[in-house]
C-alpha positions as CSV (number, residue, x, y, z in Angstrom):
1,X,77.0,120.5,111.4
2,X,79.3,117.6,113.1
3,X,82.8,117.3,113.5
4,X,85.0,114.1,113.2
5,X,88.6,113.4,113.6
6,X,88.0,111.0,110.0
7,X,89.8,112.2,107.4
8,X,87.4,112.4,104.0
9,X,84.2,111.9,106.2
10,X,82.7,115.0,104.9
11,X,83.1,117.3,102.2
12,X,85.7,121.0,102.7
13,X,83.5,123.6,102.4
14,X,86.5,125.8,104.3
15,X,89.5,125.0,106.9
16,X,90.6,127.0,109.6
17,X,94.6,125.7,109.6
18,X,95.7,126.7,113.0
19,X,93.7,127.2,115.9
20,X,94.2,126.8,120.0
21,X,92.3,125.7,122.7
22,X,93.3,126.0,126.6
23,X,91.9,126.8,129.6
24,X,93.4,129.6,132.0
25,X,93.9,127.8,135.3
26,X,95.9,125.3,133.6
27,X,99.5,125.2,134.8
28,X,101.9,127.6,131.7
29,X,105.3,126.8,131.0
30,X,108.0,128.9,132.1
31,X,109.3,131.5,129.9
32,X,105.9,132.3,128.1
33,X,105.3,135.0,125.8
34,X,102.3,135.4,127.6
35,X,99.6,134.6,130.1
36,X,96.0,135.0,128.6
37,X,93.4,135.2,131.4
38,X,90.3,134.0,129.3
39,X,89.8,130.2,128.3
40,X,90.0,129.0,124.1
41,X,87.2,125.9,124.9
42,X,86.8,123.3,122.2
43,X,83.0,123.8,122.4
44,X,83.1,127.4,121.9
45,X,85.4,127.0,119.2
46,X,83.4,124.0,117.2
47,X,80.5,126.5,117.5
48,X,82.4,129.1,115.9
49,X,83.4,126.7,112.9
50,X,79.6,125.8,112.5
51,X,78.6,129.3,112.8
52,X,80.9,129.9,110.0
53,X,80.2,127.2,107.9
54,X,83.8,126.0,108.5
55,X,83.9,122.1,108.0
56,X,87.5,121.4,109.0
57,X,90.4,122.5,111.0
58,X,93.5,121.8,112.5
59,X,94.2,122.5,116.2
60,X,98.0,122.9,117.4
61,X,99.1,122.9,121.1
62,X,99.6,126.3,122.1
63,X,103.1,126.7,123.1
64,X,101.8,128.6,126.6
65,X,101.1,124.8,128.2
66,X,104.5,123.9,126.8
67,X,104.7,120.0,126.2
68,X,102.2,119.4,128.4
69,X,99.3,118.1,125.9
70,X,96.8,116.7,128.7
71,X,94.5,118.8,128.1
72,X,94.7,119.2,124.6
73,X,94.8,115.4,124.1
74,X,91.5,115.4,126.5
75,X,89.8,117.8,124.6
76,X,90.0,115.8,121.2
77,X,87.8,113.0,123.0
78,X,85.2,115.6,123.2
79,X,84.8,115.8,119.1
80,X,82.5,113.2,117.6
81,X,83.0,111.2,114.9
């Protein structure tokens, strides 16, 4: 299964409509909820969507990095298509 950031460039078979991805050494904002100490990575979670025969989903910036989208800006280069 591929991924692409085309909308209509493959047919739904399911959508996962909120997911995260992070690292744990990345810099939190202040005043966090919390603090995980494991890492959300964009491949893990693609293979979790092909696993599951997911073809679409919608990632949000988790609100632990704050407005700092860097990294979750970076990762979305990683997705082909």
């Amino acid at each position: 299964m591929t991924f692409s950031l085309c909308h209509g460039a493959r047919p739904v078979s399911a959508v996962d409509g909120h997911a995260h991805v992070f690292r744990h050494d990345l810099r939190f904002a202040e005043g966090r909820r919390h603090s995980p100490d494991f890492a959300a990575l964009l491949a893990d979670y693609l293979g979790l969507l092909d696993a599951n025969g997911i073809s679409h989903a919608l990632l949000i910036q988790p609100s632990i990095l704050g407005t700092d989208n860097t990294f979750f800006l970076a990762s979305l280069v990683y997705i082909p298509g």
